[in-house]
ZAMARGU-4260 file (C-alpha; in steps of 0.2 Angstrom, whole numbers, plus 5000, padded with zeros to 4 digits):
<rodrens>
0) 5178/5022/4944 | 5161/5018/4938 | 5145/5033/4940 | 5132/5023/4945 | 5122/5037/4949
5) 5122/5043/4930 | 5120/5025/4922 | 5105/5023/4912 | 5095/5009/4910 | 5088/5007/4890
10) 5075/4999/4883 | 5057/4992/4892 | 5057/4975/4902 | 5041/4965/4901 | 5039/4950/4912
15) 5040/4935/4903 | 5047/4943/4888 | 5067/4940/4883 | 5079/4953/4885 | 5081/4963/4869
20) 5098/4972/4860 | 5091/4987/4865 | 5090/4981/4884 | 5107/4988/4890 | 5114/4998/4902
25) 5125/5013/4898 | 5139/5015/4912 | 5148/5030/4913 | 5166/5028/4919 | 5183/5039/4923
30) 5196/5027/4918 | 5213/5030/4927 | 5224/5018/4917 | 5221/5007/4902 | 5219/4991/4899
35) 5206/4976/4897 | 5189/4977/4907 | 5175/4965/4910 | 5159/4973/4921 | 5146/4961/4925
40) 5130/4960/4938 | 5120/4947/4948 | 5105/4940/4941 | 5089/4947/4950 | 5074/4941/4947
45) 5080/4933/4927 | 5087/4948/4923 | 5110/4952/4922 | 5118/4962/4912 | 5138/4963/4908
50) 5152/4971/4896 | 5169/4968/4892 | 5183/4976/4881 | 5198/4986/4883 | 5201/5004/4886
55) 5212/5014/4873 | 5212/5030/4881 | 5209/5038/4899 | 5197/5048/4905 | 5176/5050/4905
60) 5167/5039/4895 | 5153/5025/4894 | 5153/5008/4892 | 5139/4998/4886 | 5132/4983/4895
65) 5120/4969/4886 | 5106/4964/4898 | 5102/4945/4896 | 5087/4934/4904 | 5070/4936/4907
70) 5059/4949/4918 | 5050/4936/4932 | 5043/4949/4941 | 5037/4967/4940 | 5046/4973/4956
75) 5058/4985/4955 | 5076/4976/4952 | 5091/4982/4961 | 5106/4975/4951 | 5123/4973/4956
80) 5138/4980/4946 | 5155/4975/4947 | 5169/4977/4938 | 5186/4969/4940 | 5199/4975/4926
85) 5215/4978/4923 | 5212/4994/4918 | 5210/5003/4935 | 5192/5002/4939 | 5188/4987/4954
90) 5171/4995/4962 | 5153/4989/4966 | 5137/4998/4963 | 5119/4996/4959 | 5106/5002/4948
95) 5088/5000/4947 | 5078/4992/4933 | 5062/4995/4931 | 5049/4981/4923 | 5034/4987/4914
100) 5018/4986/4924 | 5006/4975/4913 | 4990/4982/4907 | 4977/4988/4919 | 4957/4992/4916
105) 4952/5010/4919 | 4933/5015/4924 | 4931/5034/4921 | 4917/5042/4929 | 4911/5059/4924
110) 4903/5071/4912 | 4909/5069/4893 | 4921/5057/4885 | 4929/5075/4875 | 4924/5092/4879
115) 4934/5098/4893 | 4940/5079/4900 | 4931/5079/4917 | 4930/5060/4916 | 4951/5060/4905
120) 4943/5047/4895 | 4941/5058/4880 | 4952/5068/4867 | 4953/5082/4880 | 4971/5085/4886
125) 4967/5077/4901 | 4962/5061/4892 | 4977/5062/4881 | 4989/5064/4897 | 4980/5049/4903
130) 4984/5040/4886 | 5003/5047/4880 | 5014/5035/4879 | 5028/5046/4884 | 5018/5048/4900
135) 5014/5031/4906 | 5021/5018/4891 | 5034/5007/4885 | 5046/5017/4876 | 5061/5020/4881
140) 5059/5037/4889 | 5042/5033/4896 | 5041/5043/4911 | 5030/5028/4917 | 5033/5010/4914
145) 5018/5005/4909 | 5010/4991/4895 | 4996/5004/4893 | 4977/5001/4895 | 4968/4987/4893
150) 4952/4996/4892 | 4945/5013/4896 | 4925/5011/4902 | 4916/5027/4898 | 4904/5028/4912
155) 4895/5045/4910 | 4892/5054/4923 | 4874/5043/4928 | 4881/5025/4929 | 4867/5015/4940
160) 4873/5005/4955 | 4868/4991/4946 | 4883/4995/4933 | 4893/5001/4947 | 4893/4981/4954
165) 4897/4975/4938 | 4912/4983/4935 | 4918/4981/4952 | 4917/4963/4955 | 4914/4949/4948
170) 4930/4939/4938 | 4939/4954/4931 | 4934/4970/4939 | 4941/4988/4933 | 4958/4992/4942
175) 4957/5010/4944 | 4940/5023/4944 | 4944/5041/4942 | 4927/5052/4945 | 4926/5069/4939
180) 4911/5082/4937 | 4899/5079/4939 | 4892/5063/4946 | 4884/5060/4963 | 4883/5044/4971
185) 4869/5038/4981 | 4869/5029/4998 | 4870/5013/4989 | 4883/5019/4974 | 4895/5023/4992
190) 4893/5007/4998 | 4898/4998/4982 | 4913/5007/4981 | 4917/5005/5000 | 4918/4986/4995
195) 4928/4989/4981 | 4943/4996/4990 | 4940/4985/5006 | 4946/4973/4991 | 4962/4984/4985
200) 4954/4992/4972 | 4959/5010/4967 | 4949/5026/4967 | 4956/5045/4963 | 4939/5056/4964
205) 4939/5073/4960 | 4918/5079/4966 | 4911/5096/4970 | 4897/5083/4976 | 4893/5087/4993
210) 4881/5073/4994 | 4889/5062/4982 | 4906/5063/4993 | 4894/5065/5012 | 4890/5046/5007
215) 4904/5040/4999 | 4915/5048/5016 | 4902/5042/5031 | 4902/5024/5023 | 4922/5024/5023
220) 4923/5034/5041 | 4908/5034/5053 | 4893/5046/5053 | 4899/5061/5058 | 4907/5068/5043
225) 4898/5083/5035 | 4902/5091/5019 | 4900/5110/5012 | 4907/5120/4999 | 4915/5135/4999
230) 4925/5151/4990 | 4924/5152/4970 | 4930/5151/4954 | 4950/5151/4953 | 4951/5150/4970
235) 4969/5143/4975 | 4975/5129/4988 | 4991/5128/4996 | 4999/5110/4994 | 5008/5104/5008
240) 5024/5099/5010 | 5023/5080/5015 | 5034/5070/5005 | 5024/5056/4997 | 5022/5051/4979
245) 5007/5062/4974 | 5014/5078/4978 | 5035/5074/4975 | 5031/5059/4962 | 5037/5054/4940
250) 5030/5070/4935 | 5037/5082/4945 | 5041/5091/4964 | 5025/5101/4966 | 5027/5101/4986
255) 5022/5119/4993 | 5014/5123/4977 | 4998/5124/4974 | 4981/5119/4964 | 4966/5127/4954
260) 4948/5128/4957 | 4940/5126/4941 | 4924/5138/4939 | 4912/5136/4954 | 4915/5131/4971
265) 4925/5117/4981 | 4917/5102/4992 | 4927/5103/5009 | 4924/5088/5023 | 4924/5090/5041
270) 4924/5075/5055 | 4939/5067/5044 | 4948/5058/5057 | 4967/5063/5055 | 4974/5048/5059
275) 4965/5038/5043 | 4972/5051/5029 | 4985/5062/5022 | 4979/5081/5022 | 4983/5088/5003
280) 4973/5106/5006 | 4962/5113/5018 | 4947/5126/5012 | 4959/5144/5013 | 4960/5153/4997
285) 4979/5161/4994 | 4972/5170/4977 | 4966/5186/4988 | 4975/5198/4999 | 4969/5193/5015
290) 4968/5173/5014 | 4958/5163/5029 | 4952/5149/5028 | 4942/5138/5045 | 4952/5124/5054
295) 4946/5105/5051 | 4940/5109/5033 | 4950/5098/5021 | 4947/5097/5002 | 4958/5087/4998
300) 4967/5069/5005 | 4974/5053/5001 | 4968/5037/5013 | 4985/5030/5021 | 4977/5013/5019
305) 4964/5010/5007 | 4969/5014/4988 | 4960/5030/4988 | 4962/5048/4986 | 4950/5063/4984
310) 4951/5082/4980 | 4935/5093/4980 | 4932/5098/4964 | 4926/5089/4949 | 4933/5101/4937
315) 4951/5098/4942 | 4957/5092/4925 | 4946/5104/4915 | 4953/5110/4901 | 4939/5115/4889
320) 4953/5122/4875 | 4967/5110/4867 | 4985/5108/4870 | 4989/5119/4855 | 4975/5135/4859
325) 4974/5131/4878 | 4959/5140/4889 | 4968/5154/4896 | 4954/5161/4910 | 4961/5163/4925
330) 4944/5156/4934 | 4944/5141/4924 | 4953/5125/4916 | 4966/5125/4926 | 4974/5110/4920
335) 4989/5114/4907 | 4998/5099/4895 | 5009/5104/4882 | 5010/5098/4863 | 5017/5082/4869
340) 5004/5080/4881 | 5018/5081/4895 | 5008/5090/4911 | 5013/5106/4915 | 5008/5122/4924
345) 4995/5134/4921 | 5003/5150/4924 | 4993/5166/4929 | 4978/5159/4939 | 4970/5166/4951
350) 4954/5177/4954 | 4953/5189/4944 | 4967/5201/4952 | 4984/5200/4943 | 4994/5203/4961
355) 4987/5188/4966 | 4988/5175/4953 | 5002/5161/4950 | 5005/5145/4943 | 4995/5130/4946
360) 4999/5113/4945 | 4984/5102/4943 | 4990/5093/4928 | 5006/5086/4940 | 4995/5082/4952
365) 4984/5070/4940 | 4998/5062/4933 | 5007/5059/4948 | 4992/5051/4956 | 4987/5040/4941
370) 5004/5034/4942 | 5001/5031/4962 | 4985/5022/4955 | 4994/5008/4941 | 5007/5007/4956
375) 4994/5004/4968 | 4984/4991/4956 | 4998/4982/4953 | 5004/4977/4970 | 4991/4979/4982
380) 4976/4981/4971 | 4960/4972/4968 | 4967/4962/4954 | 4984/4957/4964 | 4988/4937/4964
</rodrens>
């Protein structure tokens, strides 16, 4: 029988570009009895694949079939297998094939192209999680499917709203802003990027801003959200654990884990209407012996229908160290990469006190949302024909 939950699809698939030799699948089977085989699959979308040859020998082994066609779209493709041989396998399947998402363009807003990556557009591990091909490329183990960037704006941390509505609208506006430390918008910055995602485009914020994120939050909401900040440096948030794509997503499972204040303080909201988002964390601190924390205060959330998402602290990808001689404080940096820029946790954070420090997962967290961002971009984004 075929083991259609172990094949593996090889190779990238770019719409509009031919299947390659090394677009296959690679089938594992348990042959019962020998004999000739041919395994094909539908078309989906431009795109079959099929094998045939003759088993010499029972048993587990793969089989190799060549993909033919052209991707038409970037959805998903769910493709058919089925084999009718005469060597004892007759069954159906499916597996998924998974079409590069074409190149998107990325506004980063924040303090420092290098240093300690607060706006990932640098050479800071955080920039270079953003950039890794192995993380969001075309190879054949990208975790992410993706052409790569089109172009990264560096937009400091003091862009004007003039500059704000230029790269939001227009012909060819940006896909995806990420903001980090330590901007903080005006009145008139919050409405420009209101409009933005009223018109699918995609924000990820991470800001410590109370009055930057007040604006940004009453202009999305209503008038009655407040903002404050609260507890200190390596403080520690509980993640919850709602299955969605930010928190169980490519780059790992981090549900009922947790995530690291960077070095000062956390924005929290209150007057969030809980019908509108996704709650991520709320303001209690589990790096102490006696955690508490106030009801209503969230620091962090996703929107359940505009493309954004937002989590109190600006210094949430800091790391002011390198892959190779990481930042070890436990009060600081808590976003981890290893040599291959592969996010991972930061272990032993906390504040201060050993008995209650623990891993943090940050650096997941990013990648998992950026990937939820290109996602997003693609099919319901600003850019979206």
């Amino acid at each position: 029988d075929m083991r259609c939950e172990s094949a593996t699809v090889n190779g990238a698939y770019k719409v509009g570009t031919a299947i390659a030799a090394s677009n296959t699948i690679t089938l594992p089977v348990n042959v019962a009895t020998l004999g000739s085989y041919t395994i094909t699959t539908n078309t989906v979308d431009g795109i079959s694949f099929s094998g045939s040859g003759v088993f010499t020998a029972t048993g587990n082994q793969n089989i190799t079939l060549q993909g033919t066609g052209s991707p038409s779209s970037t959805t998903v493709k769910t493709i058919t297998i089925t084999s009718d041989s005469q060597g004892g396998v007759s069954t159906t399947c499916t597996v998924n094939v998974i079409v590069v998402v074409p190149k998107k363009k990325l506004l980063t807003i924040g303090t420092g192209a290098n240093g300690c990556g607060y706006n990932v557009s640098g050479t800071s591990p955080s920039g270079m999680v953003t950039k890794a091909a192995a993380n969001f490329g075309t190879l054949a183990n990208s975790i992410v499917k993706y052409e790569g960037w089109d172009q990264i704006i560096d937009g400091t941390d003091s862009p004007s709203t003039a500059q704000l509505t230029t790269w939001t609208t227009g012909a060819n506006p940006v896909d995806i802003i990420v903001i980090g430390y330590a901007w903080g918008m005006s009145a008139a910055d919050a409405q420009v990027l209101k409009n933005y995602m009223a018109k699918g485009g995609v924000i990820v914020a991470y800001s410590e801003s109370n009055s930057g994120m007040q604006n940004l939050f009453r202009n999305i909401f209503d008038g009655s959200v407040n903002t404050g900040s609260v507890n200190s440096a390596g403080a520690i948030y509980k993640l919850p654990m709602t299955n969605d794509e930010i928190l169980n997503g490519p780059f790992g499972d981090i549900r009922g884990l947790q995530w690291g204040e960077d070095a000062s303080s956390t924005t929290y909201a209150t007057g969030l209407p809980s019908s509108e988002i996704t709650v991520y964390s709320g303001d209690t601190n589990i790096s102490t012996a006696s955690p508490s924390g106030t009801v209503g205060r969230v620091t962090a959330f996703k929107h359940n229908t505009l493309n954004f998402i937002w989590v109190g602290d600006g210094g949430f990808n800091s790391q002011c160290g390198s892959v190779t001689s990481p930042n070890t404080s436990d009060t600081i940096c808590p976003f981890y990469a290893d040599t291959n820029y592969k996010p991972i946790a930061k272990p032993n954070y906390g504040n201060g006190v050993a008995a209650y420090e623990m891993n943090v997962y940050n650096s997941i967290f990013y990648a998992n949302a950026l990937a939820w961002a290109i996602k997003q971009a693609e099919f319901s984004g600003i850019n979206t024909q």
